[in-house]
Steps between C-alpha positions, in 0.01 A plus 500: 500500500403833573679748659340793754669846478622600894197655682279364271282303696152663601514797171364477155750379244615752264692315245453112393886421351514126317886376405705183543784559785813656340355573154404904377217528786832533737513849383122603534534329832707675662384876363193374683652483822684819442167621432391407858132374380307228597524242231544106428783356300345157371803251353343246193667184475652513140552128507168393573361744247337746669638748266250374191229405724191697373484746808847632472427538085218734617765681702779469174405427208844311425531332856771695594598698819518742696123590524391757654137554663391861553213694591512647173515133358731244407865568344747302335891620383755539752548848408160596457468393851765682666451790314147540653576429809784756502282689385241422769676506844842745414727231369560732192541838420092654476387609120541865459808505686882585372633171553229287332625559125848354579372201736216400215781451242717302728212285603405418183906489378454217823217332419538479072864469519630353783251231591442407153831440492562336800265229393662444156836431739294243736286317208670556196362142423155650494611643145736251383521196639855420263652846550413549845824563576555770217185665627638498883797649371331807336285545769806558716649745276200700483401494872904615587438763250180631649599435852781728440272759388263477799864491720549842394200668566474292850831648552352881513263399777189695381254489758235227310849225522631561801648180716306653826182600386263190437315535125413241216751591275756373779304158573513407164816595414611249801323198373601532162851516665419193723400296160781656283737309728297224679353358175721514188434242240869446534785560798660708301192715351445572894533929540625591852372825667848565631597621161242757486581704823203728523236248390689231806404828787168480361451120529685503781261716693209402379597169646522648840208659499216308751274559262698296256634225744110432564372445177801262415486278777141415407671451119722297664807690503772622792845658457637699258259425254501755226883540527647202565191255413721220498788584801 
C-alpha cells in the first residue's frame, strides 16, 4: 500500500518513506507531513516477508524499518531520520543556534535511552526468552526513571519541547509514549502518560495536530492514540 502525502499529486516526490503501519516509521511519518513536502509513505507487509525480501535489504541492511529515501540517499534509524529532517524543513532548533546544544542531548537522551528502553519493556523475550518477565520489569524501572527526568525538563517549556510548537523531539517523544502504554509485555509493565504531566501536553498535542491525525490514519490509527492508545 502506498500512501500519497496531501497535494502530492502532479510534483516530484521529495522523500520515499518504507515502514509497516504502526511500527517506528509512525514517527518519520508524520515529521513528514509536518514538513509539508511531497513524499510517499510505502507500508511492507511484515507477514508476507517483504521486510527480508532482497530490495528492502538494499534499503536496510537488517530488514528493518523505517527507511527513509532522500535526495541525498537512503537512511535508516529512526533518529537519524528525524534528526535530518528537523534539521531540513525547521522541525528542530538550526546548528549554530542557542538552543541546539540542549535539544541534541535530549534527542539523543530520547533516542539511546528511552527507545532502547521502551523496547526492552515490549520484547523482553527478545533477550530472554525464560526471564522475560524479569527483563520487562527492569525495563519499567528504568524507563519511569528516565521519563521522570525528561518530565522535568518538559516541565520548563524551553522553546525546542514545547506542546504548541511542532518539532521531532515532540513526535517521538509521543510514540514512544503511545508504545510505553499500548504495548507492554505485561498489563502491569504498561507506563501511562498521565503520570508524567508535561510529557501527556506534549502527546496530547501532538495528537491534535492535522499533521499528525493524517499520517496516523494511513497507519491505521484514530483517537487518542499516543495518550490513551488503548481508551
Amino acid at each position: 500500500m502506498v500512501w500519497r502525502a496531501q497535494g502530492g499529486a502532479g510534483r516530484a516526490m521529495v522523500y520515499r518513506l518504507y515502514g509497516v503501519q504502526d511500527f517506528a516509521n509512525l514517527a518519520v511519518h508524520v515529521a513528514l507531513e509536518e514538513a509539508g513536502v511531497a513524499y510517499e509513505a510505502v507500508f511492507l507487509d511484515l507477514d508476507a516477508g517483504d521486510l527480508k525480501s532482497p530490495a528492502h535489504l538494499a534499503r536496510h541492511p537488517l530488514g528493518l524499518v523505517p527507511t527513509l529515501e532522500t535526495p541525498e540517499g537512503m537512511m535508516f534509524e529512526t533518529g537519524a531520520c528525524l534528526l535530518y529532517l528537523g534539521e531540513k524543513h525547521g522541525l528542530a532548533p538550526a546548528p549554530g543556534s542557542a538552543e541546539r546544544a540542549a535539544f541534541l542531548t535530549w534527542f539523543v537522551f530520547v533516542n539511546n535511552g528511552l527507545h532502547t528502553g521502551v523496547m526492552d519493556l515490549i520484547h523482553p523475550y527478545r533477550h530472554s526468552e525464560t526471564h522475560a518477565q524479569e527483563i520487562g520489569e527492569a525495563a519499567r524501572v528504568r524507563l519511569v526513571e528516565r521519563l521522570g527526568a525528561l518530565e522535568a525538563v518538559a516541565a520548563t517549556r524551553p522553546s525546542w519541547l514545547r506542546p504548541d510548537q511542532a518539532g521531532v523531539l515532540q513526535i517521538y517523544i509521543s510514540m514512544l509514549i503511545r508504545w510505553a502504554r499500548a504495548f507492554a509485555y505485561a498489563p502491569e509493565l504498561a507506563i501511562s502518560a498521565q503520570d508524567f504531566p508535561a510529557l501527556h501536553a506534549i502527546a496530547a498535542a501532538c495528537e491534535a495536530r492535522p499533521a499528525t491525525i493524517r499520517a496516523a490514519a494511513a497507519n491505521g490509527l484514530q483517537g487518542r492514540f499516543f495518550t490513551d492508545p488503548e481508551g
